[in-house]
C-alpha positions as a Markdown table, in Angstrom:
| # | Residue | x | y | z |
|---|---|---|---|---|
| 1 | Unk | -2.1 | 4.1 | -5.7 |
| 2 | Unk | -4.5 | 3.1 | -3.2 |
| 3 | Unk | -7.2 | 0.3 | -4.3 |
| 4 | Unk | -10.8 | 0.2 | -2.3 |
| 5 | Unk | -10.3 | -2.8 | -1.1 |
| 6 | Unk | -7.1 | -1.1 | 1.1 |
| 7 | Unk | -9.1 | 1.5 | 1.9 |
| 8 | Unk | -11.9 | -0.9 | 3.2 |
| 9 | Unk | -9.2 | -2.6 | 5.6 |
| 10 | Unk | -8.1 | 1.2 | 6.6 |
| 11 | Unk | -11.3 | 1.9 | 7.3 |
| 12 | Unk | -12.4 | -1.6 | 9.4 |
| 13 | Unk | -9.4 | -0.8 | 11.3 |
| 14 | Unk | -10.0 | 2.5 | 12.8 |
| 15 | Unk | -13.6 | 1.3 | 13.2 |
| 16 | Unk | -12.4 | -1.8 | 15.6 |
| 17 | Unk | -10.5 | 0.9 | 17.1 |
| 18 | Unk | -13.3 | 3.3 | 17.7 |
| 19 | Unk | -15.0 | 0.0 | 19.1 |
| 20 | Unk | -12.4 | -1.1 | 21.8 |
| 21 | Unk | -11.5 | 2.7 | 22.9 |
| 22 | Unk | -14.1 | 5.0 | 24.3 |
| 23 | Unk | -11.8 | 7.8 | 24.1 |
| 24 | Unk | -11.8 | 7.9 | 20.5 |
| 25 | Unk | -15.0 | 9.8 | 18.5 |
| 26 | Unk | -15.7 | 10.2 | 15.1 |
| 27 | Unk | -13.4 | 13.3 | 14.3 |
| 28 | Unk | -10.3 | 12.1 | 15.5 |
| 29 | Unk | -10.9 | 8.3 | 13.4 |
| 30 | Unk | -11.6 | 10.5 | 10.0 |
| 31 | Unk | -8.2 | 12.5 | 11.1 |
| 32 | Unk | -6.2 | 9.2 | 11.9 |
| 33 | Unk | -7.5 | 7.9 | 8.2 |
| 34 | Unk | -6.6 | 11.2 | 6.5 |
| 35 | Unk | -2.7 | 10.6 | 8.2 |
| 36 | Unk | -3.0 | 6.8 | 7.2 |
| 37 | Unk | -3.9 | 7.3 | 3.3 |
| 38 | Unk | -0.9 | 10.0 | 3.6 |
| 39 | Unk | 1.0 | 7.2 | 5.3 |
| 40 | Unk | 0.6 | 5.3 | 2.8 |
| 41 | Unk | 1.9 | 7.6 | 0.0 |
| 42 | Unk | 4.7 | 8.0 | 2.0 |
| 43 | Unk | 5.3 | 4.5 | 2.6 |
| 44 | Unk | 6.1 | 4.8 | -1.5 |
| 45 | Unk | 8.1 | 7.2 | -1.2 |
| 46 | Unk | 10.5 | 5.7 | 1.3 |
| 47 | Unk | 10.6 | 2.8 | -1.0 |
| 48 | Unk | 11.9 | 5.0 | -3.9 |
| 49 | Unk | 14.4 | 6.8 | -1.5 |
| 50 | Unk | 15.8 | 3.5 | 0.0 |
| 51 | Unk | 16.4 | 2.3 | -3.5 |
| 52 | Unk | 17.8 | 5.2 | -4.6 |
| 53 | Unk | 20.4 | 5.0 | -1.6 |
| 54 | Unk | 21.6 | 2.0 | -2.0 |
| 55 | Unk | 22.1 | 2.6 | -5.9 |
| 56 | Unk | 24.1 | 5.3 | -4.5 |
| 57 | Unk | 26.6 | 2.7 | -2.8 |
| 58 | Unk | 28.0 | 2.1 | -6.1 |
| 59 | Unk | 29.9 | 4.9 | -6.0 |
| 60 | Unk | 32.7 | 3.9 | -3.1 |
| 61 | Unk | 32.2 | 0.5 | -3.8 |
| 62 | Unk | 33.9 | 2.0 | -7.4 |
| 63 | Unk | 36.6 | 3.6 | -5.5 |
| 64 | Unk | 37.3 | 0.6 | -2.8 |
| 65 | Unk | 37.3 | -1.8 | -6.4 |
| 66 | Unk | 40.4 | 0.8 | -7.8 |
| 67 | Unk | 42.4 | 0.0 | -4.9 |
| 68 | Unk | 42.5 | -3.8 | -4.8 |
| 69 | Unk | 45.8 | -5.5 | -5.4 |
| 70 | Unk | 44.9 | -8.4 | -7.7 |
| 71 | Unk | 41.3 | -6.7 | -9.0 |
| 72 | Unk | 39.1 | -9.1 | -11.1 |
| 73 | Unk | 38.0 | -8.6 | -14.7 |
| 74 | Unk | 34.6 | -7.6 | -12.8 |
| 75 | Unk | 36.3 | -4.9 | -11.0 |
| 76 | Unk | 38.2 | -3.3 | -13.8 |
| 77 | Unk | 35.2 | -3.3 | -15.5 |
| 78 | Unk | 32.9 | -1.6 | -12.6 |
| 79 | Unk | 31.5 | 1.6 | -13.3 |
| 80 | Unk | 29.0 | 3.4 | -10.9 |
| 81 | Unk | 26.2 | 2.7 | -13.4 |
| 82 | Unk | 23.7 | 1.7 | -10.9 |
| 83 | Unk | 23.7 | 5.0 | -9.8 |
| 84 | Unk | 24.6 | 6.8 | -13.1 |
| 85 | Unk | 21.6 | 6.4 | -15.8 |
| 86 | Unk | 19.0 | 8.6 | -16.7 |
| 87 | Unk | 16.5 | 6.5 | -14.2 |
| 88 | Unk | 18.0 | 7.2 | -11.0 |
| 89 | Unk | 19.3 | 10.7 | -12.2 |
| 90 | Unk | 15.6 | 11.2 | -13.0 |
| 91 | Unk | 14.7 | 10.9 | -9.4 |
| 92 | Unk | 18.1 | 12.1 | -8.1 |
| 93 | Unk | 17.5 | 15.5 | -10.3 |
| 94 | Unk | 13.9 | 15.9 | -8.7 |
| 95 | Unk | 14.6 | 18.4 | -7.1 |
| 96 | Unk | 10.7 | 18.7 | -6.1 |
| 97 | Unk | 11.1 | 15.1 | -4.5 |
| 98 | Unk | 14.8 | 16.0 | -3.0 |
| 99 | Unk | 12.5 | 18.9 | -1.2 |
| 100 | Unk | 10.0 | 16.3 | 0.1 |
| 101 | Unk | 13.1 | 13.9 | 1.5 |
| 102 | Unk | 14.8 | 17.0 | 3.7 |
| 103 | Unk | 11.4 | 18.5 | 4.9 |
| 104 | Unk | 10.1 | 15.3 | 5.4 |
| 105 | Unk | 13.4 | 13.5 | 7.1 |
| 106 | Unk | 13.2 | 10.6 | 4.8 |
| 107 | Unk | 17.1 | 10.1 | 6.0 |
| 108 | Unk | 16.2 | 9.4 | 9.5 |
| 109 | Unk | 13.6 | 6.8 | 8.5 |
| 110 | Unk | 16.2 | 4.2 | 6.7 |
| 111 | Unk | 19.1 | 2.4 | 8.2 |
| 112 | Unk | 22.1 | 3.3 | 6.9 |
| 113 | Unk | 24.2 | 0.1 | 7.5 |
| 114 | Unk | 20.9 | -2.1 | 6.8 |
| 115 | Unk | 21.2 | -0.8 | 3.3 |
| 116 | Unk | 25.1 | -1.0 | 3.0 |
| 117 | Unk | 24.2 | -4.6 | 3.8 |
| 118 | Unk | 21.8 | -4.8 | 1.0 |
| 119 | Unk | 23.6 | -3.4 | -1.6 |
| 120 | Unk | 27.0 | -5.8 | -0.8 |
| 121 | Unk | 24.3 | -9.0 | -1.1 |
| 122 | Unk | 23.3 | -7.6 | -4.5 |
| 123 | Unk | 26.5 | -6.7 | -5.7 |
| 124 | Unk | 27.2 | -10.4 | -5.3 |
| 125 | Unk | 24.6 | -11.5 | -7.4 |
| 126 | Unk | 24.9 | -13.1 | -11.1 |
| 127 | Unk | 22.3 | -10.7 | -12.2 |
| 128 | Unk | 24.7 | -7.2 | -11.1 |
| 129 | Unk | 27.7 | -9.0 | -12.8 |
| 130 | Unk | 26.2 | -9.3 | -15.9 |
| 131 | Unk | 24.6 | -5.9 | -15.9 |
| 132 | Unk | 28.0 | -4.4 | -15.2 |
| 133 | Unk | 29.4 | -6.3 | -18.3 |
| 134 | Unk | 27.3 | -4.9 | -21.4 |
| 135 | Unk | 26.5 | -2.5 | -22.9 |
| 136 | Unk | 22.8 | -1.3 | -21.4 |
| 137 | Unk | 19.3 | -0.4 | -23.3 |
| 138 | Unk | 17.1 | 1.1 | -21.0 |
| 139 | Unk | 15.2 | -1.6 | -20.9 |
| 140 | Unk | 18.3 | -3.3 | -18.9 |
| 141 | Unk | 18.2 | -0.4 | -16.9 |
| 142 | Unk | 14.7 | -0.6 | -15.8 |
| 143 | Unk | 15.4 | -4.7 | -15.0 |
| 144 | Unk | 18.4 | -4.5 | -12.9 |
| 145 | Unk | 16.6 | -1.5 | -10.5 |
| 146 | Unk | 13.6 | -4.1 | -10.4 |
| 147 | Unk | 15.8 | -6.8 | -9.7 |
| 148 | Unk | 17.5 | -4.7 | -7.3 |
| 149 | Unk | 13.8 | -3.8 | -5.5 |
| 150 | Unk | 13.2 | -7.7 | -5.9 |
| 151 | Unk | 15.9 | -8.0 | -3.8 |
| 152 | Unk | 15.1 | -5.7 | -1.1 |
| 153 | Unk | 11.5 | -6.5 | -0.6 |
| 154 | Unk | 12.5 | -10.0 | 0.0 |
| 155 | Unk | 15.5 | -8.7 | 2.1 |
| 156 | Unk | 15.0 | -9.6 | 6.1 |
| 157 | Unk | 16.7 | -6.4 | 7.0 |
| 158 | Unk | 14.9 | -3.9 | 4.5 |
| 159 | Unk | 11.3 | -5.2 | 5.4 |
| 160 | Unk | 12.2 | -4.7 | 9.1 |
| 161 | Unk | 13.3 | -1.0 | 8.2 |
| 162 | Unk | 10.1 | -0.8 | 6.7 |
| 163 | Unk | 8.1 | -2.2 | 9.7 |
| 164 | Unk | 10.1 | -0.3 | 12.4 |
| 165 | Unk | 9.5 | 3.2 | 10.6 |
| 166 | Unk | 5.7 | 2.4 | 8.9 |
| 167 | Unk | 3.6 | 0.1 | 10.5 |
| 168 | Unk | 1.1 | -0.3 | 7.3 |
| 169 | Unk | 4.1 | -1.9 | 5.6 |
| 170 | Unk | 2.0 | -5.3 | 5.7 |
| 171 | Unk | -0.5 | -4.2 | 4.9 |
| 172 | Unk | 0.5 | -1.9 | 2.2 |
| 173 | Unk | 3.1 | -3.8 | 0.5 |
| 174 | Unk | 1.2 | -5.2 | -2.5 |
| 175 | Unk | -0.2 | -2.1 | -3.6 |
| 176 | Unk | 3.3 | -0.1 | -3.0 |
| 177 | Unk | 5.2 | -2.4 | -4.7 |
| 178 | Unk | 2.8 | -2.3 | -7.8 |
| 179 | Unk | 3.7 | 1.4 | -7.5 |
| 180 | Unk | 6.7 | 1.4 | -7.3 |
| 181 | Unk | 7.2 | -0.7 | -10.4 |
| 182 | Unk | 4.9 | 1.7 | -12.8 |
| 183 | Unk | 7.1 | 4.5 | -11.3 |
| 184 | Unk | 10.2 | 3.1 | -12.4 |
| 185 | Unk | 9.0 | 2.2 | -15.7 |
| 186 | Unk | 7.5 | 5.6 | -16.5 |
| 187 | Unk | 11.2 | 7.3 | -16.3 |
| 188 | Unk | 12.5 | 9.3 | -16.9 |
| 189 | Unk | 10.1 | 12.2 | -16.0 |
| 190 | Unk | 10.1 | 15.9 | -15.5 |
| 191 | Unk | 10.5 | 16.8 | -12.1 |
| 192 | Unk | 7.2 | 16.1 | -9.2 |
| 193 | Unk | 6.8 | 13.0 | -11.7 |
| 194 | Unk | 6.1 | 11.4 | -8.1 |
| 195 | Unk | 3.1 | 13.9 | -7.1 |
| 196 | Unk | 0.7 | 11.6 | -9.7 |
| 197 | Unk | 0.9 | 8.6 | -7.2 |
| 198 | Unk | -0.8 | 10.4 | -4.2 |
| 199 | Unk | -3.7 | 8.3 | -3.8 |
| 200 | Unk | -6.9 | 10.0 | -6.1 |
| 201 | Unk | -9.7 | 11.2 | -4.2 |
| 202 | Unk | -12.3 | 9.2 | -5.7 |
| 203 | Unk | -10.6 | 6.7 | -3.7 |
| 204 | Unk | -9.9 | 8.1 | -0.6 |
| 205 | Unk | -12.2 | 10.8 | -0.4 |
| 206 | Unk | -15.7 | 10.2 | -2.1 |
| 207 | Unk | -15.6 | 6.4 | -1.5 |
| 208 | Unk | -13.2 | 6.0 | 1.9 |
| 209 | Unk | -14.0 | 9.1 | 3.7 |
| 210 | Unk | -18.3 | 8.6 | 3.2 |
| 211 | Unk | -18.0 | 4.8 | 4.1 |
| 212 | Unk | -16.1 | 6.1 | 7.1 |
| 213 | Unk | -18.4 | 8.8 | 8.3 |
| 214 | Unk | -21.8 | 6.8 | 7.5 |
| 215 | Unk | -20.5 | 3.7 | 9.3 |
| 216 | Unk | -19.5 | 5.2 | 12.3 |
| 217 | Unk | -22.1 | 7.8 | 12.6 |
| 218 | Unk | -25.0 | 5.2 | 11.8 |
| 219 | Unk | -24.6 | 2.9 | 14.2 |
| 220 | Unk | -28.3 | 2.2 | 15.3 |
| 221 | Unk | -29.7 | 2.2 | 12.0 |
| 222 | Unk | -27.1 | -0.4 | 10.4 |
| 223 | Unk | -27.4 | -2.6 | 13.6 |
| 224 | Unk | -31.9 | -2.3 | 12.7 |
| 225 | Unk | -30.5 | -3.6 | 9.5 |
| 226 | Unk | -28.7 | -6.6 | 10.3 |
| 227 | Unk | -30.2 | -7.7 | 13.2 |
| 228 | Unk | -33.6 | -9.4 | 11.9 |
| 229 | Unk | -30.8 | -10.9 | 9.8 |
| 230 | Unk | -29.1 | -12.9 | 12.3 |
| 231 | Unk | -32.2 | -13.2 | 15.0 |
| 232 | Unk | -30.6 | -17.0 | 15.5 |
| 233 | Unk | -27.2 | -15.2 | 16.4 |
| 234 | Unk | -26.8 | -13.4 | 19.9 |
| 235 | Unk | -25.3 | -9.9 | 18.5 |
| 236 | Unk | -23.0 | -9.9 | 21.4 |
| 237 | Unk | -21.5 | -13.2 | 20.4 |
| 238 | Unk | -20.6 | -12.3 | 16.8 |
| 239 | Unk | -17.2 | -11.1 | 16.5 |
| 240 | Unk | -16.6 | -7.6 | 16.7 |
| 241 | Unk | -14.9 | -7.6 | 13.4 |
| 242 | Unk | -17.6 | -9.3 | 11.8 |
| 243 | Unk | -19.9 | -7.6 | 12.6 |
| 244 | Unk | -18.1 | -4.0 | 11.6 |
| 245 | Unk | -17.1 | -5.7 | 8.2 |
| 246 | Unk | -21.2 | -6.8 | 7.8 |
| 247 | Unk | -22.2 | -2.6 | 8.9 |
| 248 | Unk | -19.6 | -1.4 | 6.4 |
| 249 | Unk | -21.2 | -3.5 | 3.7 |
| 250 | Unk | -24.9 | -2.3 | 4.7 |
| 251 | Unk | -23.3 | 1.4 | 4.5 |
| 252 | Unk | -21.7 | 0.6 | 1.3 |
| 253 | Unk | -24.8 | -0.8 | -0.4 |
| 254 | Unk | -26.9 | 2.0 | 0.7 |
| 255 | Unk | -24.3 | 4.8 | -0.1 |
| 256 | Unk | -22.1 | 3.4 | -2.7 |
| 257 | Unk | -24.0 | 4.0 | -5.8 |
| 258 | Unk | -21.2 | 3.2 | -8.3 |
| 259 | Unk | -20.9 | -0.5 | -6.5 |
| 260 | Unk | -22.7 | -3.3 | -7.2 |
| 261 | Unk | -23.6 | -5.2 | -4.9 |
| 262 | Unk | -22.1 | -8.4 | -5.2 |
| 263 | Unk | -19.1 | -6.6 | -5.7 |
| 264 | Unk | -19.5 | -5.8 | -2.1 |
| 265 | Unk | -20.4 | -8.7 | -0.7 |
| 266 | Unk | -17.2 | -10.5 | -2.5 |
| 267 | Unk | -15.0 | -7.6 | -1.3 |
| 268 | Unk | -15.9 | -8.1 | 2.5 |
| 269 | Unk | -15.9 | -11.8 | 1.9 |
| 270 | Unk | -12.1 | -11.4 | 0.9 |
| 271 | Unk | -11.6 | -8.9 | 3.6 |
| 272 | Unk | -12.7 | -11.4 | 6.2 |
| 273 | Unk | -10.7 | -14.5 | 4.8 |
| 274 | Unk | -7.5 | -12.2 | 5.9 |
| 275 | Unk | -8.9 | -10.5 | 8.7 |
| 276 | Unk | -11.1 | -12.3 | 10.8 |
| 277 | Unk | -12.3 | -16.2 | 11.6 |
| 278 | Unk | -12.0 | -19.2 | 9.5 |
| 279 | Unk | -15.5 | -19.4 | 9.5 |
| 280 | Unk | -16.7 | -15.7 | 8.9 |
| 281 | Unk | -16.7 | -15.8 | 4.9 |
| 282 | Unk | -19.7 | -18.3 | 5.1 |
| 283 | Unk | -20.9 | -15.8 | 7.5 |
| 284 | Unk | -20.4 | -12.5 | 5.8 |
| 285 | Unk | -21.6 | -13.7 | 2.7 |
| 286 | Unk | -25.1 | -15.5 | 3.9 |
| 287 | Unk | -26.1 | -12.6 | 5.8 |
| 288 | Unk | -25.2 | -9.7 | 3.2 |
| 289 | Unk | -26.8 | -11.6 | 0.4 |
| 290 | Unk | -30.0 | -11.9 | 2.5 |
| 291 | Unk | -29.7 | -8.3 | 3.8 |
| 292 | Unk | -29.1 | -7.3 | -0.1 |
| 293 | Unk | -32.2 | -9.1 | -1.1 |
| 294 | Unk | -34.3 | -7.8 | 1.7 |
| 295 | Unk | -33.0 | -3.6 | 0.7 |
| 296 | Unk | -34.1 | -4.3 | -2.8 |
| 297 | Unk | -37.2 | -5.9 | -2.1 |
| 298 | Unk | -37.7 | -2.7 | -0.2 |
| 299 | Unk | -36.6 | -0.3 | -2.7 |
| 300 | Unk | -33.9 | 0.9 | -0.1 |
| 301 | Unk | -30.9 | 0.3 | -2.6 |
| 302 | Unk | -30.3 | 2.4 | -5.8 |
| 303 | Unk | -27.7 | 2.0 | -7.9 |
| 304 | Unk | -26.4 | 4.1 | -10.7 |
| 305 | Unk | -24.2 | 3.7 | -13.5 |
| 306 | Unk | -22.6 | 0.5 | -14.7 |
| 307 | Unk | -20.7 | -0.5 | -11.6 |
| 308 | Unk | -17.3 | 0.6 | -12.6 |
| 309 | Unk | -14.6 | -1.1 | -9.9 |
| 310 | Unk | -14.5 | -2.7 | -6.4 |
């Protein structure tokens, strides 16, 4: 579930971190990323149980619907559907997942009333009215749970759950929500359906890990690199993320075999445009493109395969 370019930002972050603090060391940033990539997973996951929750809020909002005096044609209607279909039973039924909510104390992590809020602004909608009126493919089924997710990540309350529990949230949320969505559509599934989102390790392992460990334990080297590159530039005066974004992409030219390199320099181009100065995509992409042309020239960079992904 985890894209390289994610794993880049992962990895600039602990590397400003390992920049600013003097306490920190190699080992314990390649533990912190280890938690982070599980983090990240889990972020998924909490986005599946919140859902699930509030489709469970159908239920007594069934039984307070019985007991109105003048009930609507809506509310004679009302069945607990939301809740009761084979997707939501599919996860409901996990029993696999269930295991991973208690051990993991996926309860404690949502808000309770946040949701209840939620699910009373969807059940208002025009889109839950008409669901509750027809007959339902599963195809309807899968829409109104994605509506009901389009909802919530738009939702004030439910992204500041999110943030208070999982502070990748932001940074996350693209990828989670692309999850998510694939998850839904893929049930109903036999039980531990979930496990096949854990991020792969040709992501986090053979690509995040490596571009970790050889950036942060090849310091000297990378800065011999890059700093003929920028003689004009006092290296003290170019900004500390800049100049960790241009060492990853040395590391990654040099290590990354699979990874072409202006696949890199574009990827760290992007990375800047969000992360750092207005000015440093002109900046990271001048100097990796002379510092790619000078490692060829040398016979420094070898590249094998076709160049699969960024």
């Amino acid at each position: 579930m985890l894209s390289r370019r994610s794993i880049r930002v992962k990895v600039m972050q602990l590397l400003y971190a390992l920049n600013r603090d003097e306490q920190l060391d190699k080992n314990s940033i390649i533990k912190t990323y280890k938690e982070w990539v599980q983090m990240s997973y889990d972020l998924l996951l909490l986005n599946i149980y919140s859902v699930v929750e509030i489709c469970k809020l159908s239920v007594p909002d069934g039984e307070k619907r019985k007991t109105k005096h003048l009930p609507k044609d809506i509310d004679k209607a009302f069945t607990p559907k939301l809740l009761e279909n084979e997707l939501i039973q599919s996860i409901v039924q996990d029993k696999k997942l269930a295991k991973k909510f208690a051990d993991d104390g996926f309860e404690s992590r949502v808000n309770t009333e946040y949701l209840s809020k939620i699910y009373d602004e969807f059940s208002k909608t025009e889109a839950y009215e008409a669901f509750l009126l027809k007959e339902c493919t599963h195809e309807d089924y899968v829409e109104i749970i994605l509506e009901l997710y389009r909802l919530c990540r738009n939702n004030e309350l439910f992204n500041e759950m999110l943030e208070e529990k999982m502070f990748n949230w932001q940074d996350d949320k693209s990828l989670v929500i692309g999850s998510f969505k694939k998850y839904i559509k893929a049930l109903p599934q036999d039980g531990g359906f979930f496990e096949t989102f854990f991020p792969d390790d040709e992501t986090t392992k053979e690509f995040g890990e490596l571009l970790l460990e050889k950036t942060a334990g090849s310091d000297e080297e990378l800065i011999e690199i890059i700093s003929p590159v920028i003689k004009n530039w006092d290296n003290e005066r170019v900004a500390v993320l800049d100049m960790i974004l241009l060492k990853m992409g040395v590391t990654e030219m040099l290590h990354c075999k699979t990874i072409p390199e202006k696949v890199t320099i574009n990827e760290y181009v992007e990375v800047s445009k969000k992360y750092s100065t207005p000015k440093s995509k002109e900046f990271i992409n001048g100097v990796l493109d002379k510092i790619s042309q000078g490692l060829n020239a040398d016979g420094k960079i070898h590249k094998e395969g076709r160049g699969l992904t960024n």
